[in-house]
N, C-alpha and C positions, 0 to 999 in steps of 0.2 A: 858786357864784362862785369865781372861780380865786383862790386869795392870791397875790400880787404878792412876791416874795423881792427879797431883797437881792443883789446885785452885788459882785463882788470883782472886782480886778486887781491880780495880779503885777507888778510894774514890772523888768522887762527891759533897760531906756537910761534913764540920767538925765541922758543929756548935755544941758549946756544948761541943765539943771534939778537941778543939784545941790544948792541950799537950798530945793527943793521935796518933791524925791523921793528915794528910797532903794533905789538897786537892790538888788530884791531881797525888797523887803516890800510885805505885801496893804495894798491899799488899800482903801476904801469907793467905789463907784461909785454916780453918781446920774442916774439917766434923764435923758438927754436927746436928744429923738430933731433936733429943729434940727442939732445939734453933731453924730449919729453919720452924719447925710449928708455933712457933710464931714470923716466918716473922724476925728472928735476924740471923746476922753470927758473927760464930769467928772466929777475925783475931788476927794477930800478929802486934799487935802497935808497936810504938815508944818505948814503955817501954823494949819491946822484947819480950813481955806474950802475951799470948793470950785474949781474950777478946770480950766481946758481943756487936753488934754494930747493930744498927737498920738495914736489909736489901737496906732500900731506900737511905743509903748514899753511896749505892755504883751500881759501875755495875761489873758483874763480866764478867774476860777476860779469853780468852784463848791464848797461844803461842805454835810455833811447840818448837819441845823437847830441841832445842838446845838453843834457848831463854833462855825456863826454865830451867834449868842448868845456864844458867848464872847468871838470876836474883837471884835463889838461892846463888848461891855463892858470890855477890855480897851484900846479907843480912848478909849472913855469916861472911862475913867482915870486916861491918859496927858494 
């Protein structure tokens, strides 16, 4: 069985969305394939929620596992 990893994006533009997002920090991304047809991700803002955000303000990343494990629990956190 394949394991299903976790999702990052870079945020890129926060115009518009300045008490959402931080250009410039990894975000957590959460599948959604409805939203990625039209070209949106949901991520986890600022706020803590999840949330639709145009795809072009980001780029998404990937990290080996240990990374993510920390970034996570580093959200976790905060």
């Amino acid at each position: 069985m394949k394991r299903v990893t976790k999702q990052f994006a870079l945020c890129l533009d926060n115009a518009g969305n300045e008490a959402s997002l931080i250009q410039g920090k990894v975000y957590r991304v959460v599948p959604d394939a409805r939203a990625a047809k039209d070209d949106l991700l949901r991520v986890i803002d600022e706020s803590g929620e999840d949330y639709l955000f145009g795809r072009n303000q980001f780029a998404l990343v990937d990290f080996p596992a240990d990374v993510r494990r920390k970034i996570l629990a580093m959200q976790r956190a905060s």
